[in-house]
Every structure is written in structure tokens, then in C-alpha cells.
N, C-alpha and C positions, 0 to 999 in steps of 0.2 A: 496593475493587473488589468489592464485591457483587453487582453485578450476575454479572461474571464468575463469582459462585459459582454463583448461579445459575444461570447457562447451564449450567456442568459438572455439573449437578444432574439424575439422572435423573429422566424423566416414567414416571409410570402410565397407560401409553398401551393397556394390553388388548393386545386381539388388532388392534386398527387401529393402523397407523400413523401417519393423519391427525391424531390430536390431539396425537401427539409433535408432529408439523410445526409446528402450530398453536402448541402449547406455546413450541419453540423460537424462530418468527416474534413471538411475544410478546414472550420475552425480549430478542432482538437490536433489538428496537425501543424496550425500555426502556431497554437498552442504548445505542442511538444517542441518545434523547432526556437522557440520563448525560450523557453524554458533549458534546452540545452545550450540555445546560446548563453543564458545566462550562464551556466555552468563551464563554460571553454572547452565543450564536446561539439563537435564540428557533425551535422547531421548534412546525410545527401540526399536529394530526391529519389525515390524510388528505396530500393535495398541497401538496408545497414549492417552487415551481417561481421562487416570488420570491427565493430564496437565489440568491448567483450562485455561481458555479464554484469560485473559491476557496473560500467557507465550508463547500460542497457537500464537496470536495474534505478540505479540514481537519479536518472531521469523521471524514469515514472513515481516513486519514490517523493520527487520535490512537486510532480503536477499532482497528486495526491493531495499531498501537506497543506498546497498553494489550494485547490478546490473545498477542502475542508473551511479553509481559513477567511475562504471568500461566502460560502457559505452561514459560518458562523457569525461574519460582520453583517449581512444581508439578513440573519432571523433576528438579532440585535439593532436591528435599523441604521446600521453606519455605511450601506452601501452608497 
């Protein structure tokens, strides 16, 4: 789950908070494209509109499960 680490990873964002955004939009999209690589869903930059619902769905679905589970290890101190 690296990715995950990195999301929990503070940004040096100054005095704006737009590049945390930025920062964090980054990751949750490395994040998503993770995640459906692991899956054998082929994601493209920009617009996915040829996936249908289930895959759509399956995805968010496993980053879910996965954020849960990363979670629950990190309040039990196994992170």
C-alpha cells in the first residue's frame, strides 16, 4: 500500500492551500490508477467514460476496502 502512505504523507503546501489540493488530487489518482492496475482495468489519462459501471464501480469499491484497512492497521499501530 504505498500509495496509501503517501496520501497520509504531509504536503509543503506554504501559505496556499491549493497545492496541498493539488498535491492530494495527485495522489488519489495514483492511487485509483493502483488500484485498477491491480484489477486488469486499463485506466487513461483524462476521460474514462468506456469503462462501464461495474468496472467504474469495482474500483472505487477496492480503494474503499483498501483506505479502510489502511486505516484500521494505523489506529492498531501496525502501520
Amino acid at each position: 500500500m504505498n500509495s496509501m502512505n503517501s496520501m497520509n504523507s504531509k504536503t509543503n503546501s506554504g501559505s496556499n492551500g491549493m497545492s496541498s489540493r493539488r498535491s492530494s488530487k495527485k495522489k488519489l489518482q495514483q492511487f485509483r490508477n493502483e488500484v485498477a492496475s491491480s484489477m486488469n482495468i486499463d485506466l487513461k489519462q483524462g476521460y474514462n467514460g468506456d469503462l462501464t459501471s461495474r468496472e467504474a464501480g469495482s474500483i472505487g469499491g477496492e480503494m474503499v476496502k483498501r483506505m479502510i484497512a489502511y486505516a484500521e492497521d494505523s489506529l492498531n499501530g501496525e502501520n
